[in-house]
N, C-alpha and C positions, 0 to 999 in steps of 0.2 A: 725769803726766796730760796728754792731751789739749785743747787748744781744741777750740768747737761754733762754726763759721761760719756764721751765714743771712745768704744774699742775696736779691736781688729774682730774679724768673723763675719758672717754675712750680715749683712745689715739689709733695712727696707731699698727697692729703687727710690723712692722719694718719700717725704712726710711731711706735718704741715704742724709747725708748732713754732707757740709766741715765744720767740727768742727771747724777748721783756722780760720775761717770768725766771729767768736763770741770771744768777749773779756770778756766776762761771759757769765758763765750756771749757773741758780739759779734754784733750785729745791725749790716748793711750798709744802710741808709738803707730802702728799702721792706720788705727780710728783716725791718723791724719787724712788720711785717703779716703776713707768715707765723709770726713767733713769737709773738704776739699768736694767732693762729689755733690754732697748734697747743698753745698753753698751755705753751710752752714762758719761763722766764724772763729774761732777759738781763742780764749782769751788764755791760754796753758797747753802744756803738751810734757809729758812725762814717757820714761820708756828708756830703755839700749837702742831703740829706732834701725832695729836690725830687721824688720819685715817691710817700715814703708817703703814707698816710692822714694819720697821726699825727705829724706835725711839731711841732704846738703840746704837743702829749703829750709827746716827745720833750724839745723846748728845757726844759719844765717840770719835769723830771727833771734837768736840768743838762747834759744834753748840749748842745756848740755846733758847728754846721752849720758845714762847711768851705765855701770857696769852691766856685759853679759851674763857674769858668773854671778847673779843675786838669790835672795832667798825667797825674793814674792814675784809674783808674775807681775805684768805690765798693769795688766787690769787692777790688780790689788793697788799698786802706786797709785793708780789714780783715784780710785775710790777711796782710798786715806789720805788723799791730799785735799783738806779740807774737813768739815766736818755736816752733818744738817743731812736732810733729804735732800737725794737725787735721784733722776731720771736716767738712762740709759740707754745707749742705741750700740749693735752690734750681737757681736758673741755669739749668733747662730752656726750649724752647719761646722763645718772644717776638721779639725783632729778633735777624735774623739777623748784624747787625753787631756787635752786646751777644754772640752765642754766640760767635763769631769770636775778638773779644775776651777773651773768658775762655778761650780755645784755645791764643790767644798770650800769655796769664799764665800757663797752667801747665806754658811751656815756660821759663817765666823764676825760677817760683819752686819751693818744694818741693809737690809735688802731696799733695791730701788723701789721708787713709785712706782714707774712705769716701768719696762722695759721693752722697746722694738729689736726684733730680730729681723732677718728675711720673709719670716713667715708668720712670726708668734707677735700677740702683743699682750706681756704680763704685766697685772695691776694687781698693788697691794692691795690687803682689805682688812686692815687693822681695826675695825669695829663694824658693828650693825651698819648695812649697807641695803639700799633699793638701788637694783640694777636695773638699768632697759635695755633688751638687747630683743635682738630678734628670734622671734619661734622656730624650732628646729636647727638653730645655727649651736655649735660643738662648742662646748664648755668643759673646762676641767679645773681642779681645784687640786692642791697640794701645800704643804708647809716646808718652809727650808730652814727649820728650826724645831725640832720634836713633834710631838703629837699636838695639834689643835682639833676639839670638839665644836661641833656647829651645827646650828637647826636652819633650815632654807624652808621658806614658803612660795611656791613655783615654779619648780622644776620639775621634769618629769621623775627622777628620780629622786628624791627628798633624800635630802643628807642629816646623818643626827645618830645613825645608829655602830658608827665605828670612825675611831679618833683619824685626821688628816695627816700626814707625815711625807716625806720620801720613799716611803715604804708601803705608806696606805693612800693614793692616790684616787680621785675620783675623774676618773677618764670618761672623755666623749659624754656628760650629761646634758641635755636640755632645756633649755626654758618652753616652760607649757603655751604660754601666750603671750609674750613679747616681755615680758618682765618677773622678778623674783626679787627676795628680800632673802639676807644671807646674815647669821649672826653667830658670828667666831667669839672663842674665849680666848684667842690670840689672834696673832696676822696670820691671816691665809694667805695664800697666792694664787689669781685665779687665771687662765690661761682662756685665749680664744685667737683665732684668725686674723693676723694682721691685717687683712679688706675687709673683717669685721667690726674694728676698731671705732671708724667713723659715726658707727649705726649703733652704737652703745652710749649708753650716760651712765652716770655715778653721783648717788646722793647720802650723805649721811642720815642715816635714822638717829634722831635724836630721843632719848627717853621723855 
């Protein structure tokens, strides 16, 4: 099973996921306020709980607020508290020093499955992948861990011919006709439109 991470940052207005599937929900200090919001429960809550609303809510539950003066962010505590894949809601939007930050975490740790922001919704793709997504809808690929190489079959743009990185990004590509198959020599991360999210599926290509 999976962990469920909330952080603080703009998060979706709502989302629709089998709570089942997570054997923790950890709330990162304000991502109390997003799970609170989205009705979602929490079995953890990590943080100084110097941004939520709900601090007093929090301590009275029995959680105890870490120091201010620490050396990881909110978000790092809670992505190390535990181990395994996880999912994530949050992090979009707000200081751009806090995005930076969560840039340079998940070149350090293992990056999530999923990731929902306000706007974005990133999914890992750690092997040969057939995507279904819609034609014409905006697709972008990047690695948050060096260079990955990869060959795509349906896109308008075919990728193959320059390594994927933070530095070498493939922005706004499309799918030719509602589907592509996509084969990294590592984990990609591919990026598309959180009101895109529903209209997409993901399958493993098996050799």
């Amino acid at each position: 099973m999976r962990r469920l991470i909330i952080i603080g940052g703009a998060a979706p207005a709502h989302i629709s996921l089998d709570l089942q599937e997570y054997s923790t929900i950890i709330a990162a200090d304000s991502g109390y306020d997003t799970a609170k919001r989205l009705a979602i429960p929490i079995t953890d809550a990590v943080g100084d709980f110097d941004s939520t609303s709900f601090r007093e809510e929090l301590v009275s539950m029995g959680y105890v607020p870490c120091s201010h003066d620490k050396d990881e962010s909110d978000a790092e505590l809670a992505i190390r508290k535990g181990s395994g894949p996880y999912d994530m809601i949050g992090g979009g939007e707000g200081r751009f020093d806090h995005i930076l930050s969560l840039i340079a975490l998940m070149s350090r740790v293992e990056a999530p499955r999923r990731w929902f922001t306000a706007r974005d919704a990133i999914i890992a793709i750690p092997g040969p992948m057939h995507v279904e997504f819609p034609a014409g809808k905006s697709v972008s690929f990047f690695s948050f861990r060096g260079e990955v190489h990869t060959r795509t079959e349906g896109l308008v743009w075919e990728l193959g011919s320059f390594p994927l990185s933070l530095e070498s990004v493939s922005l706004s590509n499309r799918s030719r006709s509602g589907s592509f198959d996509i084969f990294p020599d590592g984990e990609l991360m591919m990026r598309i439109d959180l009101e895109d999210y529903p209209s997409a599926s993901f399958a493993e290509i098996r050799p």
